[in-house]
N, C-alpha and C positions, 0 to 999 in steps of 0.2 A: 615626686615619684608616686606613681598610684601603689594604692593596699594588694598583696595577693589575696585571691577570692577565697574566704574562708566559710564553706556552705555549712548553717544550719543543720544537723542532722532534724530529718522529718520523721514524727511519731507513724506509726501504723495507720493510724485513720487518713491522717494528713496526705502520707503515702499511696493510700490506694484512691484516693480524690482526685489527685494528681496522675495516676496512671487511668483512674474513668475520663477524665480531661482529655487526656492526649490521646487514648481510642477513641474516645469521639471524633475528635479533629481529624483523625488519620482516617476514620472511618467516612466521615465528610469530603476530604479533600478524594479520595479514592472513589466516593461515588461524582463528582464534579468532573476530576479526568474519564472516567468509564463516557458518560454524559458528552462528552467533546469527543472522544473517538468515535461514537454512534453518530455524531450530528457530521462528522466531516464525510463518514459513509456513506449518511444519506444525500447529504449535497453531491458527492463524487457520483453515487447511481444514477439521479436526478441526471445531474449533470449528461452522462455517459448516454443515458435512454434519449433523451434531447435530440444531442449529435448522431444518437442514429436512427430515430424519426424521420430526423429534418433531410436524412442522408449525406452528412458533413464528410470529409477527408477529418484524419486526425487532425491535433492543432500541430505538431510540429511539422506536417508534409506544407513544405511553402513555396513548392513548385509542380508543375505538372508533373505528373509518375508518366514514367518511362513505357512504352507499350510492353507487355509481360512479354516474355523468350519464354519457348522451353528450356529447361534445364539440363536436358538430355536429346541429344539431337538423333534422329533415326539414322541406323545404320545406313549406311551406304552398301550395296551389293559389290567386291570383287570384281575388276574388269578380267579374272584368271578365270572366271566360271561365268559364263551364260546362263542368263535368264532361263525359266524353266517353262515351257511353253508346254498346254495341254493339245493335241491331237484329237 
């Protein structure tokens, strides 16, 4: 059977060494990720300005687009009323 973990208490000094430590690290590791969201931005802009220089289709469009419709067809005039003719 293993020992349960029975911790040292740590003096003050030893204490605050150990919390300078770990704000470093946290403070390091925080700027490393910061550092990776920036770079995936820049590739993703990069990227994006590319595709519309080059004048690309997105990448998921992986067939020919459809001729555009209106979305709204014009009215059609009444066969109940006559055209309004000027004189």
């Amino acid at each position: 059977m293993t020992q349960p973990f029975n911790p040292v208490p740590l003096t003050a000094a030893e204490l605050a060494a150990f919390r300078a430590r770990q704000k470093s690290r946290s403070r390091a590791l925080a700027v490393v990720l910061l550092a990776v969201v920036v770079l995936f931005f820049a590739i993703t802009l990069v990227k994006l300005r590319q595709e519309a220089a080059l004048g690309h289709r997105p990448r998921f469009a992986t067939h020919a687009a459809a001729p555009a419709q209106p979305s709204v067809q014009p009215a059609a005039q009444p066969a109940s009323q006559p055209a309004e003719t000027k004189n």
